[in-house]
C-alpha positions in Angstrom: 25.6 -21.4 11.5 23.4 -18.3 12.1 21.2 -19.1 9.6 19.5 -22.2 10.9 18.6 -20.0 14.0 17.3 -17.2 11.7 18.8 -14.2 10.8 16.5 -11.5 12.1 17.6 -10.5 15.5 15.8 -8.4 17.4 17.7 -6.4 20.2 15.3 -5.5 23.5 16.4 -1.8 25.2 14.6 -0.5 28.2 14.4 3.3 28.2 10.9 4.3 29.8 9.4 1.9 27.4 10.3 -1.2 25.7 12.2 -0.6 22.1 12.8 -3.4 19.5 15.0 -2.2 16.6 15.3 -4.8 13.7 18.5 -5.6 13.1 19.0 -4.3 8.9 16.3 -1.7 9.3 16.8 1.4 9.6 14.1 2.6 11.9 12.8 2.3 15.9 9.6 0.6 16.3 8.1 1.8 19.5 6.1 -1.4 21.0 3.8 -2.5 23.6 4.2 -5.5 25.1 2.3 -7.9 27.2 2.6 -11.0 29.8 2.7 -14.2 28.1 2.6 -17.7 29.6 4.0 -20.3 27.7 2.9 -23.8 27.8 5.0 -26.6 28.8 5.1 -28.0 25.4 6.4 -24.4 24.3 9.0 -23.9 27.2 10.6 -27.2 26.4 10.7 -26.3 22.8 12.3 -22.9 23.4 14.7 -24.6 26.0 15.8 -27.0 23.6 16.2 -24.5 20.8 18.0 -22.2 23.1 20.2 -25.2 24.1 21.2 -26.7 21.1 22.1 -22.7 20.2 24.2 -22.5 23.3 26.4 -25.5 21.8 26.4 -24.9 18.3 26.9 -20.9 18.0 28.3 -20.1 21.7 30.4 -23.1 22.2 29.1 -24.3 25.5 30.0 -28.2 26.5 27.5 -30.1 26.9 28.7 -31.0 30.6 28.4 -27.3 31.4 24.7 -26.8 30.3 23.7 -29.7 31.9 24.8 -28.2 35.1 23.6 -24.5 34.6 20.5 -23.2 35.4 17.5 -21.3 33.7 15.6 -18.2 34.2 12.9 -17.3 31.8 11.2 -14.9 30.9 8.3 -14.4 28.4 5.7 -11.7 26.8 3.9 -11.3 23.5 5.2 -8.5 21.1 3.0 -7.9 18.0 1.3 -10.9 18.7 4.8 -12.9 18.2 5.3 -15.0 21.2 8.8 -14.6 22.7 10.9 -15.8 25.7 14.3 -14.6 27.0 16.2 -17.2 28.8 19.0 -16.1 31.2 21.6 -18.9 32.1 23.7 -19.2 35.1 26.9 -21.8 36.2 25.7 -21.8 39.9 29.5 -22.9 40.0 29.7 -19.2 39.7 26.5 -17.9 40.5 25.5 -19.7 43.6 22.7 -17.7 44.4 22.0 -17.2 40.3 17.8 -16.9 41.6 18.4 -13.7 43.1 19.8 -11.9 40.4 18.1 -9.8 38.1 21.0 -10.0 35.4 24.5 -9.7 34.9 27.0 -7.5 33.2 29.5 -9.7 31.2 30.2 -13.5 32.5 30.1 -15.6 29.4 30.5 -18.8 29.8 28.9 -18.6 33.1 26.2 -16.3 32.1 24.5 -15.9 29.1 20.9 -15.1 27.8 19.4 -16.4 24.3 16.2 -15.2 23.1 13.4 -17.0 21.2 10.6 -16.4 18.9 8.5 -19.4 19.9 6.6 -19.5 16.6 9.2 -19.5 14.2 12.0 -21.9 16.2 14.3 -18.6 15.8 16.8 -17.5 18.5 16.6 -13.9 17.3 18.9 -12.7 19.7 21.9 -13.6 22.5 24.0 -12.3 25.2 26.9 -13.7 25.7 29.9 -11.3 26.7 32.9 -12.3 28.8 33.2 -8.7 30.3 
């Protein structure tokens, strides 16, 4: 259920500039962000959060996580620490560290994002086209 992940969702755009637009509100919040390096203790959390989302909302075996790889990606936002987590089947993506993203995919691709504070996934990825 959505809810034990959190229900804000926050949806990152690129257009010259980072954008976050809550999910619910009605307005843009133009935002700077900055690097961010996690520590261990909060990269394992997120990749077990983001994990344990991938099973329980996206439907991904077990098997097949154990098997795919992980990008990630972090920065702080507001002074909320974040990370974006790109997941590749190197079944399918056998040179998944040399891409920058992919367009579609699911189940062999997907990204979750992750509000490292909070324990919320406030956003995936996860389209088959």
């Amino acid at each position: 259920m959505l809810n034990s992940y959190c229900t804000k969702r926050i949806v990152l755009l690129t257009v010259s500039s980072l954008l976050f637009i809550m999910t619910g509100c009605e307005k843009e919040i133009a935002v700077q962000t900055q690097p961010w390096e996690p520590t261990s203790v909060q990269t394992l959390k997120a990749e077990e959060i983001a994990q344990r989302y991938a099973i329980d909302e996206l439907g991904i075996s077990e098997t097949q996580l154990s098997r795919m790889k992980t990008e990630m990606t972090s920065w702080k936002k507001d002074g909320t620490s974040l990370i974006y987590m790109q997941f590749f089947d190197p079944i399918h993506f056998p040179n998944w560290e040399n891409i920058a993203g992919v367009r579609g995919g699911f189940p062999a691709y997907f990204t979750i994002s992750i509000d490292v504070e909070s324990g919320c996934v406030i956003d995936h990825y996860a389209s088959p086209q």
